[in-house]
MARMIDO-549506 format. One record per residue: x negated, y, z of N, C-alpha, C, O, CB in turn. Coordinates in steps of 0.1 Angstrom, whole numbers, plus 5000, padded with zeros to 4 digits. Atoms other than C-alpha are relative to their C-alpha. Glycine has a CB too. Example, Ala and Ser with C-alpha at 12.3 -4.5 7.8 and 13.67 -1.06 7.14 Angstrom:
// MARMIDO-549506
499149885000487749555078499150125000498150125007501050005012;500949895000486349895071500850115008500350225009499650054986;
// end
This chain:
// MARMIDO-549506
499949864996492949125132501450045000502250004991499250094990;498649944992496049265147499850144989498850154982500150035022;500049865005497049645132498850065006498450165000501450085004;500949954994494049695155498950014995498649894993499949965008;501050035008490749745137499450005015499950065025499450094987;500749974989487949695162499050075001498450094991499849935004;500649935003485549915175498650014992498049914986500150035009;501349975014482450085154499349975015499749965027499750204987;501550014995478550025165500350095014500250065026498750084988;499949854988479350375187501049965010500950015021500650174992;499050024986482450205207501050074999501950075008499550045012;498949925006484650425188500649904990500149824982499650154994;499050095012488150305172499750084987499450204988502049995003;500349965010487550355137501350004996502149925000499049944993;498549975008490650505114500249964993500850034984500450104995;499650115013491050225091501450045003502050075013499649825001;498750005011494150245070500449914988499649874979499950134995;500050065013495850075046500750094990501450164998500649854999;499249965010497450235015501049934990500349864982499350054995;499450105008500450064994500050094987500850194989501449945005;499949925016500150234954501149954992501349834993498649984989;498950025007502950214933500150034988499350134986500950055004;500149915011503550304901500749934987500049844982498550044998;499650035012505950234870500550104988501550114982501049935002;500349865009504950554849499050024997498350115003500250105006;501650044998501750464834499149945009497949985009499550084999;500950084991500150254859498850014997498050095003500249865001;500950015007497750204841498550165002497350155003500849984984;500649884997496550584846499950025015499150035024500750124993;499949944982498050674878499549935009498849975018501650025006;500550044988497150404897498450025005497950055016500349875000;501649924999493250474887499950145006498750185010499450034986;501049904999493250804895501250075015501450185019499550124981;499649994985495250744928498549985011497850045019501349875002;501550064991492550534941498850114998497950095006499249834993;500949954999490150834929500150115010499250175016499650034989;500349884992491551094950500449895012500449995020501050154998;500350074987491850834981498450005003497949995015500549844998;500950044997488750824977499250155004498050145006499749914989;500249934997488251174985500850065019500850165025500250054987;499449974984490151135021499149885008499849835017501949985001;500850094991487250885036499349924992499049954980500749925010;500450125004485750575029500549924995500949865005499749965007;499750105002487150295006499849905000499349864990500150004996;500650114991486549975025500149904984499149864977501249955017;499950075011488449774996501450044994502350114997500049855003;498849965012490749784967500649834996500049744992499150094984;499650165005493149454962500150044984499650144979501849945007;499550055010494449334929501150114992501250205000500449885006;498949945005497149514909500949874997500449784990499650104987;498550065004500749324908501050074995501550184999500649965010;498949975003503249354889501649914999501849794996499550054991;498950094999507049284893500950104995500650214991500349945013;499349915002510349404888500450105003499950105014500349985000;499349924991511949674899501249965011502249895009500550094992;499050034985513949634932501150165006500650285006498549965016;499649865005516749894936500650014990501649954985499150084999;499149915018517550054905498849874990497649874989499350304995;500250095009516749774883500249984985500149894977500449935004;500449975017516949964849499150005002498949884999500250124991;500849945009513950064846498549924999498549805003499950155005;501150094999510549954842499349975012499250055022499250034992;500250044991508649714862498950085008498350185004500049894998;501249914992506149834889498849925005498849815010500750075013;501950054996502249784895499950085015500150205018498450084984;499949954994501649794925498449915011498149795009501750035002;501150014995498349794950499650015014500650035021499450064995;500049964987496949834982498150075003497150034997500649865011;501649944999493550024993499350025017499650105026500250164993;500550014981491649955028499050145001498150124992498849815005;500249884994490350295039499850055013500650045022500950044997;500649974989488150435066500450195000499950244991498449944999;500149935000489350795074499950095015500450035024500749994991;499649884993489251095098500650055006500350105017500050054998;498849905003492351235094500749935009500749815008500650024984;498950044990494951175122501149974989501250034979500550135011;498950065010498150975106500750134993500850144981501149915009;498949915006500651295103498950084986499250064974500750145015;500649965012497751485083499949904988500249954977498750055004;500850135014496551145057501649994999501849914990498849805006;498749995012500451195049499550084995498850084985501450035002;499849825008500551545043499249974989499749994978499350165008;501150065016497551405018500549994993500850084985499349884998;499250105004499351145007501050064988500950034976500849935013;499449905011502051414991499950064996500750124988500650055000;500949895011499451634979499649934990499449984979498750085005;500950085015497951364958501550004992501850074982499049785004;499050025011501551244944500750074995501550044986500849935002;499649885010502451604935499050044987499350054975500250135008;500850035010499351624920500149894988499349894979498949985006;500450105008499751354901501349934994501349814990499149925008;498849975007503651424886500749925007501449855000500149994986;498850094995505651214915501250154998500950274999499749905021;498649975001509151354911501149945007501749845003500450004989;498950094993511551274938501650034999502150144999499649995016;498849995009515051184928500850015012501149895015500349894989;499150034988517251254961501149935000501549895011500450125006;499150105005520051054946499649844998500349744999500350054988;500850135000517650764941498750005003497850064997499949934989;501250014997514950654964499049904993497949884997500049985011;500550085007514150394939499850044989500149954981500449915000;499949935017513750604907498749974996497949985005500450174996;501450005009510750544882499550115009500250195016500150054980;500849944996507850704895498850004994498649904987499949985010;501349995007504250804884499049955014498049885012499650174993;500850054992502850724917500749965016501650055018498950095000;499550004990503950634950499049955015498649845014501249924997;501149974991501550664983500849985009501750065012499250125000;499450004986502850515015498749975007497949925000501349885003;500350024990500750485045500849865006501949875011500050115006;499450094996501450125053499449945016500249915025500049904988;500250044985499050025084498950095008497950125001499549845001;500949944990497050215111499449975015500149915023500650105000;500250054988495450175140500349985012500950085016499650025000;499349974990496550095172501449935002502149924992500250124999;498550055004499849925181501150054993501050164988500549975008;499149955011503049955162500650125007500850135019501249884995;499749874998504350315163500750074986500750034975498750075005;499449865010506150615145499450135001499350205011501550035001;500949875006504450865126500950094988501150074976498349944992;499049875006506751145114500849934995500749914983499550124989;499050125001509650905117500049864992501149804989501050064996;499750185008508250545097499049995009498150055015499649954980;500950094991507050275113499049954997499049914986500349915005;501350075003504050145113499349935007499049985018499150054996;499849995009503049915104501349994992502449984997499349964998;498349995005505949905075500249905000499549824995500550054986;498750094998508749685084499949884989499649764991501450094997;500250055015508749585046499349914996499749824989499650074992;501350094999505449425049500549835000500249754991499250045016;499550105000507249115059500949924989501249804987500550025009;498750085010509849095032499750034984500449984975501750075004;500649995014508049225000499149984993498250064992499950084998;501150025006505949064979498950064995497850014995500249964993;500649925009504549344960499150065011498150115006501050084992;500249964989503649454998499049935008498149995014501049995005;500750074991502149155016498849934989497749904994501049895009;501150055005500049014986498750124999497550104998500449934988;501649895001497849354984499650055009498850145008499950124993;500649944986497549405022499449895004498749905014501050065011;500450194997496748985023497950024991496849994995501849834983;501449945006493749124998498850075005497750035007500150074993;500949914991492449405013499949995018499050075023500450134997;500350044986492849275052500249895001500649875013500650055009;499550154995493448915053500049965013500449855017499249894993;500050064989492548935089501650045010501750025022498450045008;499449864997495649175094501349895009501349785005500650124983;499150104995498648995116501350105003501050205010499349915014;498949935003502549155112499650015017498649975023501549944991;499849954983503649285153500449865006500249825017501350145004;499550154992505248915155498949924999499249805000501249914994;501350085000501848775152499349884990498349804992500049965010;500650045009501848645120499150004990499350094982500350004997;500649945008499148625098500650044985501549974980498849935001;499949955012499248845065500149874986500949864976498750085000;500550105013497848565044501549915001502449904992498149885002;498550154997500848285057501250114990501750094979500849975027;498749905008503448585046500050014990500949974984500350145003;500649965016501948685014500549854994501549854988498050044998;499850115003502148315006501149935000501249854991499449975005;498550055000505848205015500750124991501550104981500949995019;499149905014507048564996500049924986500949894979499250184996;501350005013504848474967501149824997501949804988497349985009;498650155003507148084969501050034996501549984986500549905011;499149945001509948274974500650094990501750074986499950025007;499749895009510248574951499250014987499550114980499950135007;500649975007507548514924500750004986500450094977499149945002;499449985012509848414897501350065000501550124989500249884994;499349865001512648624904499650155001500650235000500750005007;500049925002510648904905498850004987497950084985500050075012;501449985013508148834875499350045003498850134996500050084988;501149964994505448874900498949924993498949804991500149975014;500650055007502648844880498450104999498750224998501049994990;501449914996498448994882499950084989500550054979498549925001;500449935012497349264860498850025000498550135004500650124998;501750005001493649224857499550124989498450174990499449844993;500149875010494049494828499550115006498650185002501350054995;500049884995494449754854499050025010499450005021501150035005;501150014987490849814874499850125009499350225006498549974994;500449874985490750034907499050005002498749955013500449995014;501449964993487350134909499850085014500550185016499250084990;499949984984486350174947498950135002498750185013499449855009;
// end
């Protein structure tokens, strides 16, 4: 599967989404009760794994757990942001305009949507990043494995050379501790 999901029973494109979760400010809490209010903007198709690694960036601070959530919704992209920043206010993000990498309690990107690649209230999608971040391609490799970057690679191949690449420099490592109920 390309960024494209294909169509429903009815012949209609369906608004699958993926979500990337973040979180090195209790994970442990926030990321649960991220996935609960996702779960109040559609359908949760699936929930990957929780990873954790270092911080990238600002590399005081502690490391980050981090997820992805496959998602059937409604909501046209610009709105399932606007979401997106209602949940992580809700849910004590604090953004540091001096650092886009600062500790956080939660962090909610919109990583893929339907349709070919495009910009939605100026990020691309899907995100760029995808290609070059571990923490990125193993929880979108989870929840879409059929998913293929715009150069027509599959997910799983990428997830897999990062994962060679960056696992021991970034102390990429599973947290089975931390369960996202769907």
């Amino acid at each position: 599967m390309t960024s494209s999901p294909g169509p429903d029973p009815a012949g209609l494109s369906t608004g699958i989404v993926v979500v990337m979760l973040g979180s090195n400010i209790a994970p442990e809490r926030n990321l649960p009760a991220a996935v609960g209010e996702l779960s109040g903007m559609g359908r949760i198709l699936a929930v990957s794994s929780v990873w954790q690694t270092a911080a990238v960036g600002d590399t005081t601070q502690a490391d980050f757990c981090n997820a992805a959530v496959l998602l059937e919704t409604a909501s046209n992209p610009i709105e399932f942001l606007r979401h997106l920043n209602e949940i992580e206010a809700r849910l004590g993000r604090v953004r540091d305009p001096r650092n886009k990498n600062a500790a956080r309690t939660i962090d909610l990107d919109l990583a893929v949507v339907p349709g070919p690649p495009q910009s939605v209230a100026g990020k691309a999608l899907p995100d760029p990043d995808i290609a070059e971040r571990v923490f990125l391609a193993i929880p979108l490799s989870e929840v879409l494995p059929s998913f293929q970057l715009p150069d027509g690679r599959p997910i799983t191949e990428v997830a897999s050379l990062l994962q060679e690449r960056d696992a021991e420099k970034l102390r990429l490592r599973p947290r089975p501790d931390i369960r996202l109920a769907r």
